[in-house]
C-alpha positions in Angstrom: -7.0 -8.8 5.3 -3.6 -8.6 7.1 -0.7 -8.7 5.1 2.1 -6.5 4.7 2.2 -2.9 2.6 3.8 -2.9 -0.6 4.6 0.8 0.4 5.5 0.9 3.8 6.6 -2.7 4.1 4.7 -3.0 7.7 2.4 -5.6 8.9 -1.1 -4.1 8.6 -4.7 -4.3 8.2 -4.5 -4.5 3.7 -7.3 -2.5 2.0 -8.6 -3.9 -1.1 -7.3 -1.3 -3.4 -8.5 0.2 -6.4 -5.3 0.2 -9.4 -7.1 2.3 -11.5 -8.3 5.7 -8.9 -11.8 5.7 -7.9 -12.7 8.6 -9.8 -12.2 6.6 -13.1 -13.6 4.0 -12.5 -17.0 6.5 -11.5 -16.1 8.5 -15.0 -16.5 5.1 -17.1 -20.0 3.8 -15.3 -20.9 8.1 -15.9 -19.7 8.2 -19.5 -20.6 4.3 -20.8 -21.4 1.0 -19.0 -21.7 0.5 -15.4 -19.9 -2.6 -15.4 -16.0 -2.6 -16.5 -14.5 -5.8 -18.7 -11.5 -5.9 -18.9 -9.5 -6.7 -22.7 -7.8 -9.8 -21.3 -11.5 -11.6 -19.2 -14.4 -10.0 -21.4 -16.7 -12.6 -20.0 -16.5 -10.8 -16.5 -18.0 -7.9 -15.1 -16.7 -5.9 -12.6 -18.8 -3.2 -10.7 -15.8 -1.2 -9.5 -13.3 -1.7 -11.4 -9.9 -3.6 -10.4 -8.6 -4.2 -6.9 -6.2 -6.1 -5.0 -5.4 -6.0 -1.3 -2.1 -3.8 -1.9 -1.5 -1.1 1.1 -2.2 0.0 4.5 -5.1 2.5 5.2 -1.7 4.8 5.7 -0.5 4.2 2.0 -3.8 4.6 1.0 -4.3 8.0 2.9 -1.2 9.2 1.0 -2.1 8.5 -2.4 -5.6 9.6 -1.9 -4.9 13.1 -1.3 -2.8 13.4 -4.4 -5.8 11.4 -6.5 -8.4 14.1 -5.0 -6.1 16.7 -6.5 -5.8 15.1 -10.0 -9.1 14.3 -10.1 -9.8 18.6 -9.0 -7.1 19.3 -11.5 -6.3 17.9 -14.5 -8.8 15.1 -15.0 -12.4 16.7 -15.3 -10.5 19.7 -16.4 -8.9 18.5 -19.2 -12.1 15.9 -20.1 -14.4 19.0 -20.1 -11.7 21.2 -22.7 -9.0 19.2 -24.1 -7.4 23.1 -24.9 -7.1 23.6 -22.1 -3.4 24.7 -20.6 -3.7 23.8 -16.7 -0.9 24.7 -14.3 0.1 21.6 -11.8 2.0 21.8 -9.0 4.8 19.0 -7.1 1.3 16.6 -6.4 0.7 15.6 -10.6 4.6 14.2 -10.6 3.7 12.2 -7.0 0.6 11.2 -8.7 1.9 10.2 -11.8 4.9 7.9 -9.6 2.4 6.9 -7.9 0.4 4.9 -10.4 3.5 3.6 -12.4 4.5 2.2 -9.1 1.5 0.3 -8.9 1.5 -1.5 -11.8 5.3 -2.0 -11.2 5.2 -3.4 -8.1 2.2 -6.0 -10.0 4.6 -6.5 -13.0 7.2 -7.6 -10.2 4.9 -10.2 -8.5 4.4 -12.4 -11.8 5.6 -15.6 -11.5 7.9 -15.4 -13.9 9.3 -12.2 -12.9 13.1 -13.0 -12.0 14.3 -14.4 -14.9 13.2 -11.0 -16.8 16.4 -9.6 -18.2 15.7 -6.0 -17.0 14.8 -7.5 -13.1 17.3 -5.6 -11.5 16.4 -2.4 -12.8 12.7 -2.7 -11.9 13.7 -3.5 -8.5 16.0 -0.8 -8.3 13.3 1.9 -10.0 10.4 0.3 -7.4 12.7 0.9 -4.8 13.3 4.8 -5.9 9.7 5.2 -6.3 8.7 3.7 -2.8 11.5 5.7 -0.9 10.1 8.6 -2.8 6.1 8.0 -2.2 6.6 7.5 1.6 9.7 9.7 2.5 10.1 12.4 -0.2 13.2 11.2 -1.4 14.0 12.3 -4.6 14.2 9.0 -8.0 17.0 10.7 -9.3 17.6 7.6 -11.3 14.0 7.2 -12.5 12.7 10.5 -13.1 11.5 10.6 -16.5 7.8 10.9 -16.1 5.9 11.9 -19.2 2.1 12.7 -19.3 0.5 12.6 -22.5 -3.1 13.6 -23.1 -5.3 12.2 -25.8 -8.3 13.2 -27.3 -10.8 11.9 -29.6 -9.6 9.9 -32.6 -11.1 11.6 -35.8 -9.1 9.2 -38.3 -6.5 6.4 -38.8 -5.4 3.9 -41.0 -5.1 1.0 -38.6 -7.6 -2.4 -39.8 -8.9 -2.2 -35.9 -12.3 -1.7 -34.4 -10.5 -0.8 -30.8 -8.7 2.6 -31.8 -10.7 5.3 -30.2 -11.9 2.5 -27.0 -8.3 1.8 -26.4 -6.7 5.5 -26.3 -9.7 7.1 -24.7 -11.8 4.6 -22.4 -9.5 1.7 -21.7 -7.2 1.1 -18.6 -3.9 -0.5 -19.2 -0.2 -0.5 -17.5 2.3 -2.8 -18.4 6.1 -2.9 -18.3 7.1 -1.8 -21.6 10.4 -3.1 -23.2 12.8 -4.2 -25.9 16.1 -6.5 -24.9 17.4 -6.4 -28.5 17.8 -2.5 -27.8 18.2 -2.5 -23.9 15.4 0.0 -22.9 12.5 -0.5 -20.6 10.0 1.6 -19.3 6.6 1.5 -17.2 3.2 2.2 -18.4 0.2 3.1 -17.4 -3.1 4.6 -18.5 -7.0 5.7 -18.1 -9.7 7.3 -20.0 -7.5 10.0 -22.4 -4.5 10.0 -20.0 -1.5 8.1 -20.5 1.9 8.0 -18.1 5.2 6.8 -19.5 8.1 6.6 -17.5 11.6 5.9 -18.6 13.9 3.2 -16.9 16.5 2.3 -19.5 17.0 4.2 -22.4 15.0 6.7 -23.9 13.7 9.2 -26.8 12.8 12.2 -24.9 14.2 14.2 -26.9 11.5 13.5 -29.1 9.0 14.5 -26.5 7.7 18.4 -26.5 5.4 19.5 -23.6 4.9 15.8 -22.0 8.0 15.7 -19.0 6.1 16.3 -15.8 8.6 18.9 -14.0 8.8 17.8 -10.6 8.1 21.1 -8.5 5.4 23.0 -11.1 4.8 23.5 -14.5 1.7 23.7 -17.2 0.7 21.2 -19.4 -1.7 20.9 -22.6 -1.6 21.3 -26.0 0.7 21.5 -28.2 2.1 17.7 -27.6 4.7 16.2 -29.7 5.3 12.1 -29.1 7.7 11.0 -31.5 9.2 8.3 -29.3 9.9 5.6 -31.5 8.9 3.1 -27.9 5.6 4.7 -27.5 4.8 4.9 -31.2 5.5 1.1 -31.5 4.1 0.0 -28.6 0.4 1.6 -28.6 -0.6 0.3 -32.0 1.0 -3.3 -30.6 -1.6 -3.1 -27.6 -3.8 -2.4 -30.0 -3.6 -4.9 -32.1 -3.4 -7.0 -28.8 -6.9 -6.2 -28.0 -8.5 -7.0 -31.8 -6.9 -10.5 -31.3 -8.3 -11.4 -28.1 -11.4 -13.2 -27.4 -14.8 -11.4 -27.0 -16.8 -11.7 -24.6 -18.8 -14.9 -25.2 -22.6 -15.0 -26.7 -24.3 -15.1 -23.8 -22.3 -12.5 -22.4 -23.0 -10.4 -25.6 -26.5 -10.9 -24.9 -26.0 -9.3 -21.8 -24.2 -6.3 -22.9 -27.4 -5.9 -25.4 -29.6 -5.9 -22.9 -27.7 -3.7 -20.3 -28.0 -1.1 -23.4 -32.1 -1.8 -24.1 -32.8 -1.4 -21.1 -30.9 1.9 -20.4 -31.4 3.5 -23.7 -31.5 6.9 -22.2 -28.4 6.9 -21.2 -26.5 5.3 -23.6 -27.8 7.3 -26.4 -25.3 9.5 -27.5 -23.0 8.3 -24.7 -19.2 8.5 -25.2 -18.8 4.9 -25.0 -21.7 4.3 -27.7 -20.0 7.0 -29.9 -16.5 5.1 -29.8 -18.1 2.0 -29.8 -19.7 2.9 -33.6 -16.5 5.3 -34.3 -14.5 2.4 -34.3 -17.2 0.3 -36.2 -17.1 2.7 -38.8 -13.0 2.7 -39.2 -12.8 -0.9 -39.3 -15.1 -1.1 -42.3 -13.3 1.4 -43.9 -9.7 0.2 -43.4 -10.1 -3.6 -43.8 -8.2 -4.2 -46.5 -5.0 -2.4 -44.6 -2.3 -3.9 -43.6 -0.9 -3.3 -39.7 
């Protein structure tokens, strides 16, 4: 398809994109269902996960390189020992721009984008990012990049049956905001990985070990996340998901037989195990209030 880069801003020959890296898309089929469904169309299934014809076989030479060394680095690291302290080096903070930038530069195509009251700054951060991405110049303004790893939910209080699914299996980015106290920030996450940039206002100092240094650095646990944005906003996505539609009975019908079918390797699967983890919480906290 020929269209024009979002990164480069050239004419070119558009690949169709994954949003979401390969390699995570691959981990869900590996770890759960082959097919991905998305919270907000449950009655579709998608083979490899979301795509859209966004960049140039350049752009996507660029950010490949850096997804191969996530992928080497932290991701199957970290999902094979979640105590694990892993040193990172200037390509985790290109990585993690590199997938806020993404979903920015989707959160800036919605139709209704313009007449969002923090517009200007989005441009201004998407601008940053791209200059940075392709040229290596620095996002002084918009260079609060957190990483913060999950693991497995062993409790809560939360009247949900999408806890552990959401924080550990579910992708998700969205623009992240509240006018009332003029902040907004970009979001984005995958399996137990999620990336929170700051573009207006922040808590970081209510942040320990999650600030991606630029040049090098370790990360792991010990994590603190007291951010009052990112505390109030993940149960709110939450909640979100629990109020949405399921997929419909015919399409449950599917899902059932996907799993009857390929019993061998659901069985004891980590989807199967948050699937009846959350089950299991919802009972139990039913009567709760959010």
């Amino acid at each position: 398809m020929i269209g024009i880069c979002r990164l480069t801003r050239e004419k070119a020959d558009l690949r169709n994109s994954h949003i979401y890296p390969k390699f995570v898309v691959e981990w869900m089929k590996s770890t759960g269902s082959k097919y991905q469904r998305g919270y907000a169309t449950p009655n579709k299934r998608d083979q490899d996960g979301y795509k859209k014809y966004l960049l140039s076989e350049e752009a996507e030479q660029l950010f490949g390189k850096r997804e191969k060394w996530f992928a080497e680095n932290i991701f199957r690291k970290y999902l094979d020992n979640t105590f694990l302290q892993m040193t990172y080096d200037e390509n985790l903070f290109y990585f993690a721009i590199s997938m806020l930038w993404r979903i920015l530069v989707l959160e800036l195509e919605l139709p209704d984008a313009k007449s969002f009251k923090f517009y200007n700054t989005q441009l201004d951060a998407e601008k940053q990012w791209r200059n940075f991405l392709l040229h290596g110049v620095y996002p002084y303004d918009y260079d609060k990049v957190h990483l913060i790893l999950i693991d497995n939910v062993i409790d809560h209080t939360m009247p949900s049956q999408s806890v552990d699914y959401y924080l550990t299996r579910l992708m998700d980015g969205t623009t992240v905001f509240n006018e009332k106290f003029n902040y907004c920030s970009m979001y984005a996450k995958f399996s137990k990985f999620i990336f929170w940039s700051f573009l207006l206002g922040d808590d970081e100092d209510k942040m320990l070990n999650t600030k991606i240094n630029p040049i090098k650095g370790t990360i792991g646990i010990p994590q603190r996340c007291d951010s009052i944005q990112i505390l109030s906003f993940i149960p709110h996505r939450i909640r979100l998901i629990d109020d949405m539609l399921f997929a419909s009975d015919k399409q449950q019908d599917i899902i059932v037989d996907e799993i009857l079918k390929n019993n061998d390797h659901y069985q004891d699967s980590e989807l199967l195990n948050s699937m009846e983890f959350d089950c299991e919480m919802k009972e139990r906290n039913k009567n709760n209030r959010w």
